[in-house]
C-alpha positions as CSV (number, residue, x, y, z in Angstrom):
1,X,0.0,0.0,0.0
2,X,1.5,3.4,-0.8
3,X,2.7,5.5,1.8
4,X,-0.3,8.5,1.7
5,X,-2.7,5.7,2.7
6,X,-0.7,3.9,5.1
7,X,0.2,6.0,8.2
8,X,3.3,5.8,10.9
9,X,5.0,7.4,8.5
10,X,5.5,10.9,9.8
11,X,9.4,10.8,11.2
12,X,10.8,13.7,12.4
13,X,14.5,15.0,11.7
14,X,15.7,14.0,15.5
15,X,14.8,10.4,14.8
16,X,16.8,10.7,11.6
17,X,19.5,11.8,13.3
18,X,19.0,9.0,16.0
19,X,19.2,6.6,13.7
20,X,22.3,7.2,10.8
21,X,25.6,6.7,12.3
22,X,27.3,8.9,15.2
23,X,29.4,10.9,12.2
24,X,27.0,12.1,9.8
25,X,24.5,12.9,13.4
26,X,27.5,15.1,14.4
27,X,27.9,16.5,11.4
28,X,24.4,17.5,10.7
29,X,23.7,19.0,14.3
30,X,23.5,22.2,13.6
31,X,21.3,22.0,10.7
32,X,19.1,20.0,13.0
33,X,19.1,22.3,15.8
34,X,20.6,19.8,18.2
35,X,23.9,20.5,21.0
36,X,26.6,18.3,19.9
37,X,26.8,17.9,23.6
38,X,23.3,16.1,23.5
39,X,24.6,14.1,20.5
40,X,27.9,13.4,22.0
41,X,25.9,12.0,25.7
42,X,23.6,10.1,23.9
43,X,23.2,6.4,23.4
44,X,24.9,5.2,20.6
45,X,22.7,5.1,17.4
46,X,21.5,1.9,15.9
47,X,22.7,1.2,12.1
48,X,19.7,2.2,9.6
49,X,18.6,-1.3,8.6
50,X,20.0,-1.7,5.2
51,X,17.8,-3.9,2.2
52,X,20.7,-5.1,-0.4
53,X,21.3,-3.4,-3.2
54,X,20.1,0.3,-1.7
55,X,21.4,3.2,-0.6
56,X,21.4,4.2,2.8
57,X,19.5,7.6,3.7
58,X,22.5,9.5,5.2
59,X,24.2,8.4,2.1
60,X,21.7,10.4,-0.2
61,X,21.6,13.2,2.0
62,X,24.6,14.0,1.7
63,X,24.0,15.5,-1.3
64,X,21.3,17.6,0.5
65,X,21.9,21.5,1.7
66,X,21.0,20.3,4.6
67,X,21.3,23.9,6.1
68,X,17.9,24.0,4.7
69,X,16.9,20.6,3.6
70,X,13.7,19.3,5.8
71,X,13.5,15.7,6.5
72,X,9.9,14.8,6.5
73,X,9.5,10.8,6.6
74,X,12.8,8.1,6.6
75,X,11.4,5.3,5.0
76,X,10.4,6.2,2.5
77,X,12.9,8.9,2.4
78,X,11.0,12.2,1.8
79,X,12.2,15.7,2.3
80,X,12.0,19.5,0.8
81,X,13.0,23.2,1.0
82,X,11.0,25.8,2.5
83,X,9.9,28.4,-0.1
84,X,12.7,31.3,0.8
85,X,15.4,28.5,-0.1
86,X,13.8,28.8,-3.5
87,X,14.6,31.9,-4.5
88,X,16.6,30.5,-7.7
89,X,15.6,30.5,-11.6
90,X,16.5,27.3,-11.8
91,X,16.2,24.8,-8.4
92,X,19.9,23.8,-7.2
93,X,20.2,19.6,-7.6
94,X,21.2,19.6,-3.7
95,X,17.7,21.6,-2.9
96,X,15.6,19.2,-5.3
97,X,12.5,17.9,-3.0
98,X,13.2,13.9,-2.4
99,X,9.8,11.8,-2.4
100,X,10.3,8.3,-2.3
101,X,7.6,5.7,-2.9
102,X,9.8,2.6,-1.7
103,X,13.5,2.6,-1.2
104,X,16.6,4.1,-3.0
105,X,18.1,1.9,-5.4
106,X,22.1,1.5,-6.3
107,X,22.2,1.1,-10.2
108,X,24.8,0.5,-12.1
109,X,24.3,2.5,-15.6
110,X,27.0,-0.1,-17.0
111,X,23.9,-2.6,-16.9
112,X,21.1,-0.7,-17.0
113,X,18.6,-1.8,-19.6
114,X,15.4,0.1,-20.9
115,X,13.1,-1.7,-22.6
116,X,9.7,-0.9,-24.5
117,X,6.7,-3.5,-24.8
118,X,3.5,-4.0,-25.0
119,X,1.5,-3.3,-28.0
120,X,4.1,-1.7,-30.2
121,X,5.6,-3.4,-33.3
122,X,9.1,-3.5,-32.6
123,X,9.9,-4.3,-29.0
124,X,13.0,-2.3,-28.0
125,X,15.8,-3.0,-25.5
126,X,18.7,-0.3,-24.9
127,X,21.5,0.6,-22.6
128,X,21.8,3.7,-21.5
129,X,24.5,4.6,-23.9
130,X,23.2,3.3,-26.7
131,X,19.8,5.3,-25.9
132,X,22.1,8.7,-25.7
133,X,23.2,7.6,-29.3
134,X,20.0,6.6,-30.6
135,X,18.2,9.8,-30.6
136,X,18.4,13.7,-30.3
137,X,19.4,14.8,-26.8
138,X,17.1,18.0,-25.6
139,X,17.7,19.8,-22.2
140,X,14.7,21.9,-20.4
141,X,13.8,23.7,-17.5
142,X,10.5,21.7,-16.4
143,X,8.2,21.6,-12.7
144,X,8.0,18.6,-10.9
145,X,5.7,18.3,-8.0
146,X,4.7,15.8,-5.4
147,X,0.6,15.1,-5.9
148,X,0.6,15.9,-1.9
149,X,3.0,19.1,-1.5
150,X,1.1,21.6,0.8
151,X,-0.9,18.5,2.3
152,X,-0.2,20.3,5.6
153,X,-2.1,23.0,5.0
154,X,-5.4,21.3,4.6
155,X,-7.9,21.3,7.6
156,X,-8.4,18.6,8.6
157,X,-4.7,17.0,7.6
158,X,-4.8,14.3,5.5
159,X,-2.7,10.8,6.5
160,X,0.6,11.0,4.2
161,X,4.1,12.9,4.2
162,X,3.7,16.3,5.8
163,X,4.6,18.7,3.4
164,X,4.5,22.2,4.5
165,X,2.3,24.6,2.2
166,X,5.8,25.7,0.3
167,X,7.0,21.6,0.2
168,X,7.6,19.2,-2.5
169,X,8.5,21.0,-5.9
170,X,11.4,22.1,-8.0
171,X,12.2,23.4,-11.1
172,X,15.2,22.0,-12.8
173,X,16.5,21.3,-15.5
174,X,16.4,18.4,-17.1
175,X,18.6,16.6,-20.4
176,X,17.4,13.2,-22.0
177,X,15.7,12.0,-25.6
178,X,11.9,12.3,-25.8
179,X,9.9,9.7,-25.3
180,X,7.8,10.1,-28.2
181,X,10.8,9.6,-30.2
182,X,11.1,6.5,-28.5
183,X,7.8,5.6,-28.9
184,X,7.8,6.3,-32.7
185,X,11.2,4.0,-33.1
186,X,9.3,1.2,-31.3
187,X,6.1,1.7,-33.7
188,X,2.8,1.8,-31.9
189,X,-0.3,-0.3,-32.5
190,X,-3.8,1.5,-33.1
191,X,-5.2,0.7,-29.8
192,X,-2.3,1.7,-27.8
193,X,-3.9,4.1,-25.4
194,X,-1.4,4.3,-21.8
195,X,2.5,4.3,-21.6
196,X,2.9,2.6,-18.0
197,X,6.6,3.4,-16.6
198,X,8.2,0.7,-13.7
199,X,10.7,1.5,-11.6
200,X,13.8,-0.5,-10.1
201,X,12.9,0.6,-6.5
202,X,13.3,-2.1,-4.2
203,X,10.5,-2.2,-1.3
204,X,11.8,-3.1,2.4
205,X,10.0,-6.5,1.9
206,X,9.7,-9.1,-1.0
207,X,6.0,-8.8,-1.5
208,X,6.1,-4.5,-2.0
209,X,4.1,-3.9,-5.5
210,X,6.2,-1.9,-8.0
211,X,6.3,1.2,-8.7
212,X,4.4,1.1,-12.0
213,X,1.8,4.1,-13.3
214,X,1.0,5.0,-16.7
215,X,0.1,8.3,-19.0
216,X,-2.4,9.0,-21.5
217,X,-0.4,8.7,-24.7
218,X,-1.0,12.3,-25.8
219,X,0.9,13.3,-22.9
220,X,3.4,11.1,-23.6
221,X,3.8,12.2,-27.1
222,X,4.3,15.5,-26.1
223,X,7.5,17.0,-27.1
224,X,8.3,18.2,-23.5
225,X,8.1,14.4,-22.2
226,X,11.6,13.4,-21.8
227,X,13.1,10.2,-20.9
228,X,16.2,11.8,-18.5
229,X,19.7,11.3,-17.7
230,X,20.7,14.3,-16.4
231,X,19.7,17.0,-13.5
232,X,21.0,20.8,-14.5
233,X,23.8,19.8,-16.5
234,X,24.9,16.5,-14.3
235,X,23.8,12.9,-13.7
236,X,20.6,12.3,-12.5
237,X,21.7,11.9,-8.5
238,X,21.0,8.5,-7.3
239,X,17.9,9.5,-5.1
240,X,16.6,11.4,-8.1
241,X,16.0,8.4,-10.9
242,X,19.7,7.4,-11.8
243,X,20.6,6.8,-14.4
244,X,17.2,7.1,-16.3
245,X,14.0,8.3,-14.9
246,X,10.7,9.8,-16.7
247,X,10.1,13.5,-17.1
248,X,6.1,14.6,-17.0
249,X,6.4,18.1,-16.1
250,X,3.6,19.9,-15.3
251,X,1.8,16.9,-13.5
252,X,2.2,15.4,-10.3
253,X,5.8,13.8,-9.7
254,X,4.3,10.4,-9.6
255,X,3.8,10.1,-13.0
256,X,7.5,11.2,-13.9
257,X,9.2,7.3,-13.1
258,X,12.4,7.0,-11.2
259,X,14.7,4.5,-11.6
260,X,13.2,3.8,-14.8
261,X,13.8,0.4,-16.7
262,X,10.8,-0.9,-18.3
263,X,7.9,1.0,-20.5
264,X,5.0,-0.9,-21.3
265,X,2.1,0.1,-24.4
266,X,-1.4,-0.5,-22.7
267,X,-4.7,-0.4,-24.2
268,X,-5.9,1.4,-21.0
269,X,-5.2,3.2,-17.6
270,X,-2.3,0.5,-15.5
271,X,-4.1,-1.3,-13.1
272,X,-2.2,-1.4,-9.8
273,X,-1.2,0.2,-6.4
274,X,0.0,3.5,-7.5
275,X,-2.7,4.1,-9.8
276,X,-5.9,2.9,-8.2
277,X,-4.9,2.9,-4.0
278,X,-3.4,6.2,-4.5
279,X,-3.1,9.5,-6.3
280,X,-6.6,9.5,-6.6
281,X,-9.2,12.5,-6.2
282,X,-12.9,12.6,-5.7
283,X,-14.6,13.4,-9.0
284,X,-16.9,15.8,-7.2
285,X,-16.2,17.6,-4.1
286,X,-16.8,16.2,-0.6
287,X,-16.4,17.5,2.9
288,X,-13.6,18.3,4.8
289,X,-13.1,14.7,6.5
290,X,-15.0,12.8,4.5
291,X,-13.3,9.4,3.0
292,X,-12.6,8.8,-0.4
293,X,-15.9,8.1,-2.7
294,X,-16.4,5.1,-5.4
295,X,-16.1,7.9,-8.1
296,X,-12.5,9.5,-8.5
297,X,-10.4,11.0,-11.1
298,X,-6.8,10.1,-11.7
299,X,-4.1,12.7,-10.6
300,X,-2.8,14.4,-13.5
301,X,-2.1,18.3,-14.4
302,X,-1.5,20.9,-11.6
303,X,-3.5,23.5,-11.0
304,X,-2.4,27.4,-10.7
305,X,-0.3,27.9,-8.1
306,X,2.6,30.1,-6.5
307,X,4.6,31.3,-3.4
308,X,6.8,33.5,-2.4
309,X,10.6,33.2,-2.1
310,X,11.4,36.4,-0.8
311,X,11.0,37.6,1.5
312,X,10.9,35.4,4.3
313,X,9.1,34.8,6.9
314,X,9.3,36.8,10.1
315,X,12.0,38.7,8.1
316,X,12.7,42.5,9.5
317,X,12.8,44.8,7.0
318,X,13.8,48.8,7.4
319,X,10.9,50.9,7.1
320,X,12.8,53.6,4.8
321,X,13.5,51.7,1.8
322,X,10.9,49.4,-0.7
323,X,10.6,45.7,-0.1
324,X,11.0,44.0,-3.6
325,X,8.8,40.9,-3.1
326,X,9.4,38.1,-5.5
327,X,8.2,34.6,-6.0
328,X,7.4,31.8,-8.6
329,X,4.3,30.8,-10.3
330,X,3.0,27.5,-12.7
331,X,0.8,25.8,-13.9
332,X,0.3,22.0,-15.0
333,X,-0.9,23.1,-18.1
334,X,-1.6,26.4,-20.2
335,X,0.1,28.9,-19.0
336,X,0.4,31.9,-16.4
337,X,-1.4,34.9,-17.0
338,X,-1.2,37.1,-14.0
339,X,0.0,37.4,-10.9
340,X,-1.0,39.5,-8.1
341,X,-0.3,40.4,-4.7
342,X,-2.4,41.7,-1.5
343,X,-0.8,43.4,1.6
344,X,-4.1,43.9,3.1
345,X,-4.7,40.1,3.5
346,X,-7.1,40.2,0.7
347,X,-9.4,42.9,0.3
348,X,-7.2,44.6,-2.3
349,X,-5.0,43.3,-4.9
350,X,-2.2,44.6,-7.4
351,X,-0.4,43.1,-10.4
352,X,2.9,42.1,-9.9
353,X,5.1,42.1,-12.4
354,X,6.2,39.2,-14.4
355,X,9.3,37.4,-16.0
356,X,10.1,36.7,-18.9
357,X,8.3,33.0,-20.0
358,X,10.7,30.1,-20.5
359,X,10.7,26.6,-21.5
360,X,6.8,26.3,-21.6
361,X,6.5,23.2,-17.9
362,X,9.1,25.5,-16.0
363,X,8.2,28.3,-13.6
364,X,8.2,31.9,-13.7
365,X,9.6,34.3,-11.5
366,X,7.3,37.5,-10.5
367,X,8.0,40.6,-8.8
368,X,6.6,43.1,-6.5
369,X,7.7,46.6,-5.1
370,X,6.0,48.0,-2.1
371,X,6.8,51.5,0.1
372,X,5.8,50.6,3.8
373,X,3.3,52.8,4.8
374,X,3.7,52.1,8.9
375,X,6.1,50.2,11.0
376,X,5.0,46.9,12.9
377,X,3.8,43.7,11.6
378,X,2.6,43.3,8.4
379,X,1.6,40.4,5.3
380,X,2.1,39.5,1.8
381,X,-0.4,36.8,-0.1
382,X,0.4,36.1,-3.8
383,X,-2.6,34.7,-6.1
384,X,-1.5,33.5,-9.8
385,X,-4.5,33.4,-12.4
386,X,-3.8,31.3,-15.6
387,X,-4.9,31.5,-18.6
388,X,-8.2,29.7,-18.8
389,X,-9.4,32.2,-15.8
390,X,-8.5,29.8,-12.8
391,X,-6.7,31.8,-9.8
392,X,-5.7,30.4,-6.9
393,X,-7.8,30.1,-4.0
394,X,-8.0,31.4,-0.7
395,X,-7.7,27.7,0.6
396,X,-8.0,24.8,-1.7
397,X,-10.7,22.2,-1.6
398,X,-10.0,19.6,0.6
399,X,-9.5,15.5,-0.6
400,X,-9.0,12.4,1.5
401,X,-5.3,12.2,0.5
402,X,-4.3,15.8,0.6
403,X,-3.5,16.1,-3.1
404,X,-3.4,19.2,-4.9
405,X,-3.0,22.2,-2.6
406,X,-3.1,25.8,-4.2
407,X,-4.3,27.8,-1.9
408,X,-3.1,31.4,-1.6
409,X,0.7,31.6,-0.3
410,X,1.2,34.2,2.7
411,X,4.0,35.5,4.4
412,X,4.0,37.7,7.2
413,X,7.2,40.2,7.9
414,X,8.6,42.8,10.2
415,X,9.1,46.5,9.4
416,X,11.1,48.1,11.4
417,X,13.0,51.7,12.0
418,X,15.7,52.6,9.7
């Protein structure tokens, strides 16, 4: 069962640190707000139980900023930024949310197979060198997003990995062939209807279902689609898909494959765990509480949405001078019309200004000048509107799994004298 139905999952950063070696606890101490004399008093910790043929947790965090990495749950591993450590046009590799689904694989590219199936007329089976031959290379800036980031925010909060309102995106960018060009190599059959990606993440026992979902074949078709071996310029890091994982930006992260080894043609929707028990909303709305109704809709697109990545929050700012407030804004798909900003918690609005638009799945950045007017405590919200007419909501409507959340993005900050 996938982790946003299953709960127990919620560990906090201390137990982390309990629980990877002496060293690395040490080491990250201050990032975890912990003396070192605590640490260095403390039983020793037990060994993270290690599966064969995975990576340990400490082991991928070290490739975290972990001066402002968050670890949210250990196994699986999940973790994030807050929104002011994405002030960046493009997402750093080392502040890249993590979301597992099972555990963290150790691949060796030098063996690494992908191979197409299904109802195609040429079954296809390449390394990953002869796939960087085979076809064009692209690179792109593109969102991925966790079908649960902001789950914290809802009222009640849904079971699953507690991602703050700001948690569980990035924008990077990404280099691989697209998959359509795959796709067309391999030849596709008339009714071919679903591309289904599997992954090679191990589960912690034998009997864990794999982690298989499929697209609708015009998304996969789509030129943006990318099969990926590379993360801003470098190899995908283990914990991110190495060495080939599925790029779906603009949908939720699920549907963009880690670890990705197998793609199968499918007359229809997968059937299975990750695509029937989870990443699921109701087709109409229900209450706030209510479980999860017969009728659902698979989690696809996301909806408008943005925050802000500067200021931050609780920051004291001098009363004399203007507060530039910036931020980023997306959309799963269309694009961003507007963006606009309140500082009187909503009774008011004004445009911000935006960026220039990029690669059509990544971000874009908008900013907003403001002369304080007194000193004292004071707010900020940020409502994108894309081009279909959708804004963001105040506070999004609320699901059984906590999927989807684009409500309005506030900060509060400080002005004070000069």
């Amino acid at each position: 069962m996938p982790e946003d139905r299953k709960p127990g999952f919620e560990g906090t950063r201390r137990r982390f640190l309990e629980r990877i070696g002496a060293g690395s606890a040490l080491a990250l101490a201050g990032a975890a707000g912990l003396p070192r004399e605590a640490l260095a008093q403390a039983p020793a910790p037990q060994p993270e139980p290690q599966v064969p043929g995975t990576i340990a947790n400490a082991s991928v965090l070290a490739g975290k900023d972990m001066s402002v990495f968050q670890v949210h749950s250990e196994r699986p591993l999940t973790g994030s930024v807050p929104a002011d450590a994405q002030d960046f046009d493009v997402t750093p590799s080392d502040r890249m949310f993590v979301r597992n689904n099972l555990l963290t694989p150790d691949i060796d590219a030098a063996t690494a197979r992908l191979r197409v199936v299904g109802l195609v007329d040429k079954p296809l089976d390449f390394g990953v060198e002869e796939l960087k031959k085979a076809f064009p290379a692209v690179t792109m800036q593109g969102m991925v997003e966790c079908a649960g980031a902001g789950r914290t925010a809802f009222q009640p909060v849904p079971r699953g990995t507690p991602w703050s309102p700001t948690g569980g995106m990035g924008c990077p960018k990404w280099t691989g062939v697209r998959l359509r060009d795959v796709l067309n190599a391999a030849g596709l059959k008339a009714n071919a209807a679903h591309v289904a990606g599997q992954g090679g993440d191990p589960g912690a026992v034998p009997t864990a279902a794999p982690v298989i979902r499929s697209i609708p074949l015009a998304k996969a078709m789509d030129e943006h689609t990318l099969i990926a071996w590379a993360m801003n310029d470098a190899p995908l890091p283990k914990i991110h898909g190495y060495p080939l994982r599925l790029v779906v930006p603009g949908w939720v992260g699920s549907a963009s494959t880690k670890w990705l080894h197998t793609l199968t043609l499918l007359d229809a929707p997968f059937k299975g765990t990750f695509m029937d028990d989870s990443y699921r909303v109701p087709k109409f709305p229900v209450a706030p509480g209510e479980k999860m109704p017969a009728d659902t809709l698979y989690t696809e697109a996301w909806p408008i949405k943005s925050m802000i990545t500067s200021p931050a929050p609780n920051a004291r700012l001098p009363g004399n001078r203007r507060i530039v407030v910036r931020g980023k804004a997306w959309v799963g798909e269309g694009r961003v019309a507007r963006v606009e900003i309140s500082t009187d918690e909503g009774v008011t609005w004004q445009r911000a200004s935006l960026g220039r638009q990029g690669d059509k799945y990544a971000w874009r950045t908008f900013t907003f000048e403001y002369e304080p007017q007194r000193l004292g405590y004071m707010t900020f919200l940020a409502r994108a509107w894309d081009d279909r007419d959708n804004a963001q909501p105040i506070v999004s409507a609320w699901n059984p799994l906590g999927y989807f959340w684009n409500g309005v993005h506030r900060v509060g900050i400080v002005v004070v004298p000069a």
